[in-house]
Backbone and ligand atoms as CSV (ligand in chain L), in Angstrom:
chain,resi,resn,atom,element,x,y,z
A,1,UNK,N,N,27.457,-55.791,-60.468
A,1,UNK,CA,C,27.402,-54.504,-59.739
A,1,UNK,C,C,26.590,-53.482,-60.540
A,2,UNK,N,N,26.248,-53.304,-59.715
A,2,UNK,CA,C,24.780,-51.888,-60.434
A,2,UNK,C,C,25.593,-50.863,-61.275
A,3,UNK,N,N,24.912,-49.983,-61.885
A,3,UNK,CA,C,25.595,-48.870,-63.055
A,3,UNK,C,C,24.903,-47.752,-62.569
A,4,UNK,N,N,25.511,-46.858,-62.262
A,4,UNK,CA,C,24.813,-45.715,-62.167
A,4,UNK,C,C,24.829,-44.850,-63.269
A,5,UNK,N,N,23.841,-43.953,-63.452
A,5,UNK,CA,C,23.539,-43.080,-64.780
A,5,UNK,C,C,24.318,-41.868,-64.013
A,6,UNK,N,N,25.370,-41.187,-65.432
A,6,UNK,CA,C,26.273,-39.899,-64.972
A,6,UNK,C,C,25.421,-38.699,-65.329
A,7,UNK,N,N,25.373,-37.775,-64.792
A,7,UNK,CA,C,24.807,-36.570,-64.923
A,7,UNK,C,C,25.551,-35.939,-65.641
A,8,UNK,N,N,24.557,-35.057,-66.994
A,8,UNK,CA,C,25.057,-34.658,-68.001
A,8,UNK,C,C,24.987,-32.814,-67.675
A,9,UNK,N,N,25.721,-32.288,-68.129
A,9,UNK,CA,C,26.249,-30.465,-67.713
A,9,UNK,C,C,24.550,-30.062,-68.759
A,10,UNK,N,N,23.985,-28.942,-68.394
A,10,UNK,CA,C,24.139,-27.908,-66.681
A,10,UNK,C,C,23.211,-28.683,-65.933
A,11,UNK,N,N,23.633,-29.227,-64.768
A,11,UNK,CA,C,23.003,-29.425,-63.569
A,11,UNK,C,C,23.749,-29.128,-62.552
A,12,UNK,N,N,22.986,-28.644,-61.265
A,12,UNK,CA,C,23.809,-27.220,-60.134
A,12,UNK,C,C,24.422,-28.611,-59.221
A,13,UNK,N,N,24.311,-29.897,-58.991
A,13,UNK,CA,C,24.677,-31.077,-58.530
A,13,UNK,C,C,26.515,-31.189,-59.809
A,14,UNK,N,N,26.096,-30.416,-60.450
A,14,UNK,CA,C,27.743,-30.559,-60.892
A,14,UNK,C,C,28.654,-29.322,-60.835
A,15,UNK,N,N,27.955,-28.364,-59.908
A,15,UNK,CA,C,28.526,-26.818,-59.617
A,15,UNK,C,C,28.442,-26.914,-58.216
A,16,UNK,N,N,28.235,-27.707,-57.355
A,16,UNK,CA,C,28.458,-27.727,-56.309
A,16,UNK,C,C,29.620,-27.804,-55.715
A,17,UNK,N,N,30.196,-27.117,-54.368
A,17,UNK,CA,C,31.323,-28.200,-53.848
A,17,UNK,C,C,30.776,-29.384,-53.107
A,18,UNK,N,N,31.458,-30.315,-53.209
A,18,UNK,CA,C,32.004,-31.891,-52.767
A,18,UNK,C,C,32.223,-31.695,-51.183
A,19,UNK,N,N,31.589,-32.419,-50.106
A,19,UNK,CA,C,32.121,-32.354,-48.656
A,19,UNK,C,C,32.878,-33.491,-48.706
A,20,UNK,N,N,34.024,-33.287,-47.420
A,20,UNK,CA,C,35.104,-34.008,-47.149
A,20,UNK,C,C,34.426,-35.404,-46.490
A,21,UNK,N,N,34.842,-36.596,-46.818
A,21,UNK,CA,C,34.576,-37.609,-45.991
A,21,UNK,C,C,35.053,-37.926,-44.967
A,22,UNK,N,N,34.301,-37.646,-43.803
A,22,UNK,CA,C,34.770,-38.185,-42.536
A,22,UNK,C,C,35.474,-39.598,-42.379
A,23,UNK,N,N,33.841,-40.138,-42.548
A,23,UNK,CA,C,34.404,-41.757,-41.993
A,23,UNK,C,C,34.015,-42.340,-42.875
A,24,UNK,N,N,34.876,-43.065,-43.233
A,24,UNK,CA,C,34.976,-44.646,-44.455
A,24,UNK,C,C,33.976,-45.865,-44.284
A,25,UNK,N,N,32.934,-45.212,-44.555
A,25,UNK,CA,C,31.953,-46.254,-44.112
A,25,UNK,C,C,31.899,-47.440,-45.223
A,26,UNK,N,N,31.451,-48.885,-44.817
A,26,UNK,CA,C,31.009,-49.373,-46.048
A,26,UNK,C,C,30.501,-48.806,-47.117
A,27,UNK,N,N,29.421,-47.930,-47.169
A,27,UNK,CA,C,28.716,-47.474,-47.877
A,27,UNK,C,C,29.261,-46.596,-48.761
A,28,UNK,N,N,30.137,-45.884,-48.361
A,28,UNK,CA,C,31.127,-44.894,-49.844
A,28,UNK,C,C,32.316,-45.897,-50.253
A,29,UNK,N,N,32.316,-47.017,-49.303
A,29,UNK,CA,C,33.571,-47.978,-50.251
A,29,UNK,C,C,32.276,-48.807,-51.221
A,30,UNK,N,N,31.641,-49.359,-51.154
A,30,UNK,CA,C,30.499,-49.499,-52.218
A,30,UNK,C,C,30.243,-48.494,-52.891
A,31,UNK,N,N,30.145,-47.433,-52.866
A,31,UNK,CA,C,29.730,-45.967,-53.509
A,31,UNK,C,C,30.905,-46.218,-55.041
A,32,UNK,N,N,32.419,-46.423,-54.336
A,32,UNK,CA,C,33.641,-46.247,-54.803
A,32,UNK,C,C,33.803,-47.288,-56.414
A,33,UNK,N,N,33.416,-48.779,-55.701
A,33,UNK,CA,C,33.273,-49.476,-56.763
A,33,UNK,C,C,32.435,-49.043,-57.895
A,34,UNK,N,N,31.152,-48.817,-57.252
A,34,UNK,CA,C,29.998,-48.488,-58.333
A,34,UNK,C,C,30.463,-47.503,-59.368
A,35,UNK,N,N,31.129,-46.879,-58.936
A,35,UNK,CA,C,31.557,-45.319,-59.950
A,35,UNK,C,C,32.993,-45.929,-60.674
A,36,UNK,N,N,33.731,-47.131,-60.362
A,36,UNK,CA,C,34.740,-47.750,-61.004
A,36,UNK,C,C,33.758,-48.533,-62.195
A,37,UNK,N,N,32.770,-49.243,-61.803
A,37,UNK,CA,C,31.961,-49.971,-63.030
A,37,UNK,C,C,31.464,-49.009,-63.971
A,38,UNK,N,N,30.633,-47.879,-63.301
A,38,UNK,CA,C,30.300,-46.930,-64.320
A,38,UNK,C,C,31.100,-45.932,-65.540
A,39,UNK,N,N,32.156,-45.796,-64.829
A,39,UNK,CA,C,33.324,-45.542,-65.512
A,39,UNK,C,C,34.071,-46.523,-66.439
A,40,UNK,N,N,33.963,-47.715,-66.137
A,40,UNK,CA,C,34.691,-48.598,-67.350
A,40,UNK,C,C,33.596,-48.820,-68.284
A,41,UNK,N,N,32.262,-48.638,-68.078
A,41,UNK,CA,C,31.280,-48.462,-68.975
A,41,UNK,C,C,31.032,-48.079,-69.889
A,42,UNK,N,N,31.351,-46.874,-69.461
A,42,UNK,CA,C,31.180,-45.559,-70.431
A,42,UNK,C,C,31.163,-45.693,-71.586
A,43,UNK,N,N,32.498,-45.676,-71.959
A,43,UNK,CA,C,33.540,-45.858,-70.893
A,43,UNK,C,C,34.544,-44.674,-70.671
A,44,UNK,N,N,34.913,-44.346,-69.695
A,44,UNK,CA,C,35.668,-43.113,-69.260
A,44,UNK,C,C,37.136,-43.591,-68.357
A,45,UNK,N,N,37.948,-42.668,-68.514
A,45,UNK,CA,C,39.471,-42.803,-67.303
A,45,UNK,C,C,39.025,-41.898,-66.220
A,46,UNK,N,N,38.293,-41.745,-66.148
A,46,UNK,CA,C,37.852,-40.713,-64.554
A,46,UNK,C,C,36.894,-40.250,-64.271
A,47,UNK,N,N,36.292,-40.401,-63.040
A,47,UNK,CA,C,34.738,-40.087,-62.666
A,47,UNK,C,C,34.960,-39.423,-61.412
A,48,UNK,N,N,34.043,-38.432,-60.962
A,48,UNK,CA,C,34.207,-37.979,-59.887
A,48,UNK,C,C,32.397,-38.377,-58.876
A,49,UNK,N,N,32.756,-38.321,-57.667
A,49,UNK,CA,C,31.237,-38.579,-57.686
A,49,UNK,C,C,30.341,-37.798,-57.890
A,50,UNK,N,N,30.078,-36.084,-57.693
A,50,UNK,CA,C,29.444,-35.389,-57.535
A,50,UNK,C,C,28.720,-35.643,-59.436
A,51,UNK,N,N,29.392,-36.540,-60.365
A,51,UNK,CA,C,28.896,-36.971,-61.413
A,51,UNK,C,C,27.388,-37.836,-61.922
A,52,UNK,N,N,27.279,-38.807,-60.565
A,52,UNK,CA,C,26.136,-39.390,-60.192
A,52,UNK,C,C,25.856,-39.276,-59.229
A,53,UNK,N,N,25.843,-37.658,-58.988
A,53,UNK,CA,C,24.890,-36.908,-58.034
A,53,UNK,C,C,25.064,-37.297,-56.387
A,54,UNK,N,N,26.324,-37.889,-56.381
A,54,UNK,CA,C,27.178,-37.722,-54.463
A,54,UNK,C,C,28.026,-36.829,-54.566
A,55,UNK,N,N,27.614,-35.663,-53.569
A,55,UNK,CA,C,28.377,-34.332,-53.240
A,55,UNK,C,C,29.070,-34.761,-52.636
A,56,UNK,N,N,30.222,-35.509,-52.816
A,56,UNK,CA,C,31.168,-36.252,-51.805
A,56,UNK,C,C,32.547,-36.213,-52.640
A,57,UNK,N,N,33.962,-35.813,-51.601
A,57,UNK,CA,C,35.125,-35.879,-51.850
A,57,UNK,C,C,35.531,-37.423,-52.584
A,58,UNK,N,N,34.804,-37.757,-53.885
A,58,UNK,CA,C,35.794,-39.178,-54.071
A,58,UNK,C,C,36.015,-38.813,-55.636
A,59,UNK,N,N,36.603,-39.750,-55.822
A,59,UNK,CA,C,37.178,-39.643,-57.434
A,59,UNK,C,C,37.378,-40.938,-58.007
A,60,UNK,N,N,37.433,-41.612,-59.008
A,60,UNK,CA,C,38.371,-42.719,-59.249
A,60,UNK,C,C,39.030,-42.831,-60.522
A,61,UNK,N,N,39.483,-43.357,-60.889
A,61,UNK,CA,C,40.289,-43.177,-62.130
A,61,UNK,C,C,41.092,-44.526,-62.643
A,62,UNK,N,N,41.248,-43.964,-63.971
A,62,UNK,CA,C,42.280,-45.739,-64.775
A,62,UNK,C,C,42.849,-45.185,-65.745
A,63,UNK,N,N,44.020,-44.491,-66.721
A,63,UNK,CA,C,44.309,-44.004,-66.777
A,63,UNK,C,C,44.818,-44.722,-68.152
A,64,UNK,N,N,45.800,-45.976,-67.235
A,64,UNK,CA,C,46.190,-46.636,-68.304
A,64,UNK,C,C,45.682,-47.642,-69.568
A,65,UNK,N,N,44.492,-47.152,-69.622
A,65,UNK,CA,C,43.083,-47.730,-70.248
A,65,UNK,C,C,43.244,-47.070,-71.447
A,66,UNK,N,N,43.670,-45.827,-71.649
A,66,UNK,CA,C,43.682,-45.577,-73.102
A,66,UNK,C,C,44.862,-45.922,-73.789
A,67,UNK,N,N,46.188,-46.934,-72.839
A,67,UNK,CA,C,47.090,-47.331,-73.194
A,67,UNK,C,C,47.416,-48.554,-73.847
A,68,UNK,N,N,46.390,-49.072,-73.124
A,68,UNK,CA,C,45.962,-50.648,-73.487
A,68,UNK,C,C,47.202,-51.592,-72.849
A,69,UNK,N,N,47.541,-51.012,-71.633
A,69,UNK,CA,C,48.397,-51.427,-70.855
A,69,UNK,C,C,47.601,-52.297,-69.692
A,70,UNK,N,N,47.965,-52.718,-68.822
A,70,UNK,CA,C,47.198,-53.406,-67.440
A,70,UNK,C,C,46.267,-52.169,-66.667
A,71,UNK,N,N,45.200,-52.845,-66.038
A,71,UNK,CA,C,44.313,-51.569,-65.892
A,71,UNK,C,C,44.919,-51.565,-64.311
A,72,UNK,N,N,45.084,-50.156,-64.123
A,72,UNK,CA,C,44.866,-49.572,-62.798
A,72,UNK,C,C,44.287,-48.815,-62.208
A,73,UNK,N,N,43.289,-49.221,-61.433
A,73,UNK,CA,C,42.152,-48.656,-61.239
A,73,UNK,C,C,42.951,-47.893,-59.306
A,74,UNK,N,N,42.078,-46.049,-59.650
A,74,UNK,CA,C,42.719,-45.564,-58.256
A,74,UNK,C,C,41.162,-45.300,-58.156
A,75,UNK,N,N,41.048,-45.173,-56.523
A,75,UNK,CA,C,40.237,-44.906,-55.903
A,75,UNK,C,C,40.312,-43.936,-54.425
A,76,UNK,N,N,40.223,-42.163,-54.774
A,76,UNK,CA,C,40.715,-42.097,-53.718
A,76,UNK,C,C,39.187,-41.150,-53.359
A,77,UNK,N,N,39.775,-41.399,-51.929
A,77,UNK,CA,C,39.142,-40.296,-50.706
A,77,UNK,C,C,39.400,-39.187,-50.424
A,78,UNK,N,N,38.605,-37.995,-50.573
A,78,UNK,CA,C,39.267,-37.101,-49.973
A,78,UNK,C,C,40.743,-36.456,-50.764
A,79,UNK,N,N,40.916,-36.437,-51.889
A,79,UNK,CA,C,41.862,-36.056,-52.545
A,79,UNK,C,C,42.658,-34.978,-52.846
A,80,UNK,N,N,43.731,-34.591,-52.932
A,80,UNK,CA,C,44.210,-32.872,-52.491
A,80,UNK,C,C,45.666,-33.162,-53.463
A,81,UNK,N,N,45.481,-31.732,-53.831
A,81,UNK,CA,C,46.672,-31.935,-55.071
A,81,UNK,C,C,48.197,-31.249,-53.771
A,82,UNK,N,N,48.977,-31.692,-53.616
A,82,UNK,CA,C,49.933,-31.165,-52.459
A,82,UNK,C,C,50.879,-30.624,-53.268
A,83,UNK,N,N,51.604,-30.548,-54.329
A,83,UNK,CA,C,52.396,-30.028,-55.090
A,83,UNK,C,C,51.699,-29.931,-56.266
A,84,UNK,N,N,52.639,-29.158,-57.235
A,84,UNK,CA,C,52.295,-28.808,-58.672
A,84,UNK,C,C,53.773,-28.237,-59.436
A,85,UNK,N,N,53.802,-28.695,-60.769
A,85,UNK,CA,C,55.024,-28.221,-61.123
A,85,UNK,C,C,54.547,-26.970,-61.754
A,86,UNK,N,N,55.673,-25.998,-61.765
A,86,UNK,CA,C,55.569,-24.823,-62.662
A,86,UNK,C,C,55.573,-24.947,-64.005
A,87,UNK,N,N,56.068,-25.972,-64.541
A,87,UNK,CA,C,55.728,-26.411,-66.165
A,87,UNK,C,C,54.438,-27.233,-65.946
A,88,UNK,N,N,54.012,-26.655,-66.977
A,88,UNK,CA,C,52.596,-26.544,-67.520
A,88,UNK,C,C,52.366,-27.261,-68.949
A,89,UNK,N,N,51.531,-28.063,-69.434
A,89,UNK,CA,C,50.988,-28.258,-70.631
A,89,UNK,C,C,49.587,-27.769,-71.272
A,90,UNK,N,N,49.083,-28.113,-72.345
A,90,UNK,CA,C,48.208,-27.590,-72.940
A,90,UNK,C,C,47.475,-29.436,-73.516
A,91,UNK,N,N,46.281,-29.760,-73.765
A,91,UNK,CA,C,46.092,-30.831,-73.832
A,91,UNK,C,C,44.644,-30.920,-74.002
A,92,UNK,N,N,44.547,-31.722,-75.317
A,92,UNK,CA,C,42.698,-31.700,-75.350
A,92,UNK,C,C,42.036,-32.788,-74.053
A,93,UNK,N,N,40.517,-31.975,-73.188
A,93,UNK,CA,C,40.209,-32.849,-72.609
A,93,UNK,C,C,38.689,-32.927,-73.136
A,94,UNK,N,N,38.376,-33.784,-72.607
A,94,UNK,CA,C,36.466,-34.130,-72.596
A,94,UNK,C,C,35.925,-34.923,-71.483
A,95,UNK,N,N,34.645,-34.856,-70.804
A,95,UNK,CA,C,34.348,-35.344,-69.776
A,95,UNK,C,C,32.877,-36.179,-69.904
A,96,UNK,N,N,32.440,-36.759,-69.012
A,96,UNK,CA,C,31.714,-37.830,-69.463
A,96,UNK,C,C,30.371,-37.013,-69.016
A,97,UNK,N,N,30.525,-36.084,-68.548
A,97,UNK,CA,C,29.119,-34.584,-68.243
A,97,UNK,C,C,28.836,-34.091,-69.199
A,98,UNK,N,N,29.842,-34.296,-70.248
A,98,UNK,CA,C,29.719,-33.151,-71.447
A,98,UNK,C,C,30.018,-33.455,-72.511
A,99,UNK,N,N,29.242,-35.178,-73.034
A,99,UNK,CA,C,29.671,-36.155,-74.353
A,99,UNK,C,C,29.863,-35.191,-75.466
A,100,UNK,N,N,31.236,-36.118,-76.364
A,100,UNK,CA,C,31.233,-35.979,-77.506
A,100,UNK,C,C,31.381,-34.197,-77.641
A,101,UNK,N,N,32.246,-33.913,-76.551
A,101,UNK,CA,C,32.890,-31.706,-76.610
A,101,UNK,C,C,34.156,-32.102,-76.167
A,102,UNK,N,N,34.901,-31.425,-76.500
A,102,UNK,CA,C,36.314,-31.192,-76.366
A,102,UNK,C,C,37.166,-30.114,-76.340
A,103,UNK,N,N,37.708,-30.084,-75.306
A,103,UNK,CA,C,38.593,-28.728,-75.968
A,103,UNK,C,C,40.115,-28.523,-75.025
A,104,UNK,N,N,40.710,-27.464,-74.890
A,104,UNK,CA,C,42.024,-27.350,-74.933
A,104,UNK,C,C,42.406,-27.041,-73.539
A,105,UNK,N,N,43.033,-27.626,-72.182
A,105,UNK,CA,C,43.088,-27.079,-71.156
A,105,UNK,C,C,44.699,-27.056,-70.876
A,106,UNK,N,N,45.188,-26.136,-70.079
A,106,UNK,CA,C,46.180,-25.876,-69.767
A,106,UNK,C,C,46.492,-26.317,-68.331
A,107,UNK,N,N,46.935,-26.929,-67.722
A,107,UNK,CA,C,47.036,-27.880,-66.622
A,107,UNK,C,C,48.594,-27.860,-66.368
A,108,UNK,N,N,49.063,-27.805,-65.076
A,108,UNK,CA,C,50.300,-28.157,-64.503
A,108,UNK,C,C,51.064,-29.845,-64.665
A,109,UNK,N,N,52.486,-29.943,-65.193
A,109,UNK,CA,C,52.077,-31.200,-66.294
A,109,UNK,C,C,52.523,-32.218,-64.952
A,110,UNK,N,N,53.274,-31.867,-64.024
A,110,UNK,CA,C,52.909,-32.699,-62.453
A,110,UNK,C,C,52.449,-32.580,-61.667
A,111,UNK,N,N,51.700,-33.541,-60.688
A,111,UNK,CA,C,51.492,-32.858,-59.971
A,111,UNK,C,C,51.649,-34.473,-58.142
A,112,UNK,N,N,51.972,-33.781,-56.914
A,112,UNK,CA,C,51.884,-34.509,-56.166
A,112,UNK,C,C,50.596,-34.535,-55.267
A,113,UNK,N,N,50.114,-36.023,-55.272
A,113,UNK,CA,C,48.482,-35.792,-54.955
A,113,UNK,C,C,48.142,-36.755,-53.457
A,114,UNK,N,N,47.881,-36.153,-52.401
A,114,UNK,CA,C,47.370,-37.162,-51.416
A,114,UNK,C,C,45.650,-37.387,-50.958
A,115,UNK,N,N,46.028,-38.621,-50.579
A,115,UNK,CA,C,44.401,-39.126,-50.602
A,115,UNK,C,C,44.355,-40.487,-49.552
A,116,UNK,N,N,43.060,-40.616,-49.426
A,116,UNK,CA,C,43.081,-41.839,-48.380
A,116,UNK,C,C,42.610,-43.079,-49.495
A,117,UNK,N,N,42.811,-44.018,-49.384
A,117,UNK,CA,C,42.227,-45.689,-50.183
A,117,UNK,C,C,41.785,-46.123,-49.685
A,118,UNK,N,N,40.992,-46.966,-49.635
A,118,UNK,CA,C,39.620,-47.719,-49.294
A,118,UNK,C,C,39.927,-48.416,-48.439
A,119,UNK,N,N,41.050,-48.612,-47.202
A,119,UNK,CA,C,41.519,-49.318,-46.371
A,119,UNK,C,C,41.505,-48.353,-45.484
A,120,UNK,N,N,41.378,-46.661,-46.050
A,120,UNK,CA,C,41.464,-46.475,-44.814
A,120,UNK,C,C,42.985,-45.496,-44.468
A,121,UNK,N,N,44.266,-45.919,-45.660
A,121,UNK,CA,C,46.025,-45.616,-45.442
A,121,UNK,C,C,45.852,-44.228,-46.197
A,122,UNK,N,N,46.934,-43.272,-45.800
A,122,UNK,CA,C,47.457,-42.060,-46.329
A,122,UNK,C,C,47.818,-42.661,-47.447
A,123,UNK,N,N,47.680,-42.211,-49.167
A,123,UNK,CA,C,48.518,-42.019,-49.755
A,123,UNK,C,C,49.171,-41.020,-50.152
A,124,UNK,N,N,50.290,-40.866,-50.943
A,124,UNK,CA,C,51.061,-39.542,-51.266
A,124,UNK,C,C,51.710,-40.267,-52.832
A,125,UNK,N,N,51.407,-39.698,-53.990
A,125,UNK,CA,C,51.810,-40.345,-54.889
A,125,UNK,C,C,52.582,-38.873,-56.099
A,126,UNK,N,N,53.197,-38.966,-56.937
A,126,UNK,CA,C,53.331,-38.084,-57.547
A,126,UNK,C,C,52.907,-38.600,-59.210
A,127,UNK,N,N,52.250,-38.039,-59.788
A,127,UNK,CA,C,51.837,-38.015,-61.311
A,127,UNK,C,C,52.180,-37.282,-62.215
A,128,UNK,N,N,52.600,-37.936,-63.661
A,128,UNK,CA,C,52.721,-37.250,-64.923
A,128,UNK,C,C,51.718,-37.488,-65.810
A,129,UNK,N,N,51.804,-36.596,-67.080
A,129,UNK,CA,C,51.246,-37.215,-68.044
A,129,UNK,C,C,49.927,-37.012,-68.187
A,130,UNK,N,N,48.917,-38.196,-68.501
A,130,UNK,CA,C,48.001,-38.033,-68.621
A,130,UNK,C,C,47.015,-38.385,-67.265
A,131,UNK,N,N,47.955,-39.023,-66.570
A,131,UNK,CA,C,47.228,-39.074,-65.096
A,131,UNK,C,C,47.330,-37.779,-64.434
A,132,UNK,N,N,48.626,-36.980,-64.185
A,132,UNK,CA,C,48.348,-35.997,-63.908
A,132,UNK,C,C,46.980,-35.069,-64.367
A,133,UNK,N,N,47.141,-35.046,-65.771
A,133,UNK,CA,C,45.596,-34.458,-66.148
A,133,UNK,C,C,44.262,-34.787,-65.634
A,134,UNK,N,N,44.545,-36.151,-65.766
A,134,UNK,CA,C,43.106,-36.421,-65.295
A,134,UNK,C,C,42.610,-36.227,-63.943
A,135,UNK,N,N,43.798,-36.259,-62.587
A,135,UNK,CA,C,43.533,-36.461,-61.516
A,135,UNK,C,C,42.779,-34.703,-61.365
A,136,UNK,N,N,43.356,-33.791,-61.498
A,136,UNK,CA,C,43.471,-32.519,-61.731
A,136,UNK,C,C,42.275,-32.014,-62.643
A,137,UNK,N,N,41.330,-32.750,-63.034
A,137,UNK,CA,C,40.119,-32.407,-64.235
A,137,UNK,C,C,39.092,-33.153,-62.765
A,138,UNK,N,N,39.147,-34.072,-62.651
A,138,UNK,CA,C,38.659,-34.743,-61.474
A,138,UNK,C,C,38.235,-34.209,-59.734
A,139,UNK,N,N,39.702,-33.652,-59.410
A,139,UNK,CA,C,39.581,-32.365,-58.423
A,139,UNK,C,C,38.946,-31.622,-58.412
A,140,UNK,N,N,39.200,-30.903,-59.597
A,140,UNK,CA,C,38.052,-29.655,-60.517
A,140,UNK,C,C,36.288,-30.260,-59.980
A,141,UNK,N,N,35.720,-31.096,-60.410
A,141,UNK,CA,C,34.561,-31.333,-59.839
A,141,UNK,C,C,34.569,-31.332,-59.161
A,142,UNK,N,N,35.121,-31.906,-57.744
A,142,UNK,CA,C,34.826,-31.985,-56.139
A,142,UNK,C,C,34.497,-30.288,-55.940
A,143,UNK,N,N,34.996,-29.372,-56.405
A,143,UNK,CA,C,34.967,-27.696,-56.678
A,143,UNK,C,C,33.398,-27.110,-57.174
A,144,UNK,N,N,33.116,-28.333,-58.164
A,144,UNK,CA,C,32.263,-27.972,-59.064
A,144,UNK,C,C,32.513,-26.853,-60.243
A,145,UNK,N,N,33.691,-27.631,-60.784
A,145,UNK,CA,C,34.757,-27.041,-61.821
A,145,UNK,C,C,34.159,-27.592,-62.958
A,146,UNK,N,N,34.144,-27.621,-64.084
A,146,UNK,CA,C,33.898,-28.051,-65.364
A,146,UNK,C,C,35.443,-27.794,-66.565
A,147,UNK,N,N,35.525,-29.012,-67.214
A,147,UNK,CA,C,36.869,-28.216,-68.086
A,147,UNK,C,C,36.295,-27.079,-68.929
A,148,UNK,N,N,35.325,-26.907,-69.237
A,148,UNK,CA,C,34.752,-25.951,-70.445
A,148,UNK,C,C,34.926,-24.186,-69.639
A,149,UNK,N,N,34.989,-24.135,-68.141
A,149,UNK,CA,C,35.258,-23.246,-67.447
A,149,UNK,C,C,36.786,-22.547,-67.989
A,150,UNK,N,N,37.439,-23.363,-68.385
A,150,UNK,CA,C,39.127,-23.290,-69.139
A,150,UNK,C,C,38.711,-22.663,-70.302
A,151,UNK,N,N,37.667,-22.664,-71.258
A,151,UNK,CA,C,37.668,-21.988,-72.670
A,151,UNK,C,C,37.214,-20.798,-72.106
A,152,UNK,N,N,37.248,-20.144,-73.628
A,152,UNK,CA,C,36.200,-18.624,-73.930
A,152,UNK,C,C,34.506,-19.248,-73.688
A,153,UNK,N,N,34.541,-18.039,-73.019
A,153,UNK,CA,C,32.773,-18.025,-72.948
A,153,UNK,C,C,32.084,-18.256,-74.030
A,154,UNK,N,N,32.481,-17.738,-75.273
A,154,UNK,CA,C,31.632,-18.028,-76.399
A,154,UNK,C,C,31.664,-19.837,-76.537
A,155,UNK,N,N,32.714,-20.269,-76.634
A,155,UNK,CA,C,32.467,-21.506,-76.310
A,155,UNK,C,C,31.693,-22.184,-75.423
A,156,UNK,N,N,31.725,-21.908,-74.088
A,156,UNK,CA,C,31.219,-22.672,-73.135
A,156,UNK,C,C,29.635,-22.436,-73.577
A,157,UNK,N,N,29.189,-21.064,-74.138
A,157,UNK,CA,C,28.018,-21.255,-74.281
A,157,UNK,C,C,27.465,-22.227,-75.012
A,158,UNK,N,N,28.476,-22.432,-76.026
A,158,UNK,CA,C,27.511,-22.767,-77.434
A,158,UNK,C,C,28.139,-24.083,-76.795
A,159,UNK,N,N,29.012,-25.069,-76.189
A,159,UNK,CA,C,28.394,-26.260,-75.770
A,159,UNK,C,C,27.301,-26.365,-74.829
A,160,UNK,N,N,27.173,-25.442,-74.006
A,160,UNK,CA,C,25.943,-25.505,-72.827
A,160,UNK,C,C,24.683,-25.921,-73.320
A,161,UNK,N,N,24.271,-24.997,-74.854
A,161,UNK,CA,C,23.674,-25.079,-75.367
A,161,UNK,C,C,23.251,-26.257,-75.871
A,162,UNK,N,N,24.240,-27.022,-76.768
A,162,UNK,CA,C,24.376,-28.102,-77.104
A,162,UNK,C,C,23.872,-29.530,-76.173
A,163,UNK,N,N,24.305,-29.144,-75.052
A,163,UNK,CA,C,24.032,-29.806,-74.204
A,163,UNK,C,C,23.114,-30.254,-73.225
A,164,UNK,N,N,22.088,-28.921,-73.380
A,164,UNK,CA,C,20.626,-28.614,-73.117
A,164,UNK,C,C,19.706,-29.787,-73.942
A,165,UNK,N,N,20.423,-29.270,-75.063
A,165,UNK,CA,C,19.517,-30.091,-76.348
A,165,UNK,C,C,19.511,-31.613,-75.855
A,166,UNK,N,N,20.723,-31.821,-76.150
A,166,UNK,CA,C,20.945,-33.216,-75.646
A,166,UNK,C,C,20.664,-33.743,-74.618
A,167,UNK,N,N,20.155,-33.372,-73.876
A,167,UNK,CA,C,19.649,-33.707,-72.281
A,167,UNK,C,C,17.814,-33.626,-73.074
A,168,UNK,N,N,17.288,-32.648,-73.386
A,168,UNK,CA,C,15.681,-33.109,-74.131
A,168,UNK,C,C,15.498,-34.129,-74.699
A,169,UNK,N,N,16.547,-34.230,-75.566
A,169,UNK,CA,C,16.716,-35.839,-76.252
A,169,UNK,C,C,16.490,-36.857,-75.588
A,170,UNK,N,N,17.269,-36.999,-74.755
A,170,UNK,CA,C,17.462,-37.713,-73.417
A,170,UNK,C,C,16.745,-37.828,-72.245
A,171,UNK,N,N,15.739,-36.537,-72.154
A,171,UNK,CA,C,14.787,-36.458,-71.063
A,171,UNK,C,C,15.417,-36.637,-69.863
A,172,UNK,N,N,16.525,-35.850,-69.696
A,172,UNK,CA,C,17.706,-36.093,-68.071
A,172,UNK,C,C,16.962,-34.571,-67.878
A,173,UNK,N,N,16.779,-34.483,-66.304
A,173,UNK,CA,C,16.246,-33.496,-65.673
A,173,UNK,C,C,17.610,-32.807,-64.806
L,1,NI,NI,NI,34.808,-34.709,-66.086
């Protein structure tokens, strides 16, 4: 299965919002896999698509990969956080837009999330932990959210910056 190349921060394809998917065509359930390969690549626990440049409601995620537990790979459609707990954590994240930066986000530490799966079925699932985080960092893009949006500006600059550079390096337009 092909690899797609992830788009690295600032590009306005990662400040965009994400449109809702109508219909489940073959073609975004192929879309779906591709961004599951690119993601175990990386390798990353969560990709959103608007990452390799589809302005489209999908996400996918594996979570239990940094557990070294059995992999479970989610794949959803159309994804919507339906609850949230009022306890909150604090938790370093980093994203695969913005290699090798990190920093401190404050995130709701449950949350209940529905979405459609590649068949097509409602799901309704509830998450802790570090899935919660991730699903919720993930959302954030369909928005055209960035975690670095969570720090001080002085920060976000001086990775932006950083990240400019690194894209010349790289010759990513
Ligand atoms: Ni990310």
């Amino acid at each position: 299965m092909p690899i797609k190349s992830i788009l690295i921060h600032p590009d306005k394809r990662l400040r965009t919002k994400a449109v809702e998917i109508i219909d489940l065509s073959d073609e975004y359930i192929k879309l779906a896999d591709t961004m599951l390969e690119t993601m175990y690549a990386a390798p990353g626990i969560g990709l959103a698509a608007p990452q390799i440049g589809s302005l489209l409601r999908l996400i996918v995620l594996d979570c239990n990969k940094v557990e070294e537990s059995e992999f479970r790979p989610l794949q959803m459609f159309n994804p919507k956080i339906m609850e949230f707990s009022e306890e909150r954590d604090i938790q370093e994240e980093g994203c695969l837009s913005i290699p090798d930066q990190f920093g401190e986000v404050e995130r709701p530490s449950v949350v209940s999330v529905g979405w459609v799966d590649k068949t097509g079925i409602e799901k309704k699932e509830t998450f802790e932990g570090i899935w919660a985080r991730c699903i919720q960092h993930e959302i954030d893009h369909l928005e055209g959210k960035l975690f670095i949006d969570y720090l001080t500006p002085l920060r976000r600059q001086l990775i932006t910056r950083k990240m400019k550079k690194l894209k010349k390096g790289i010759n990513q337009k």
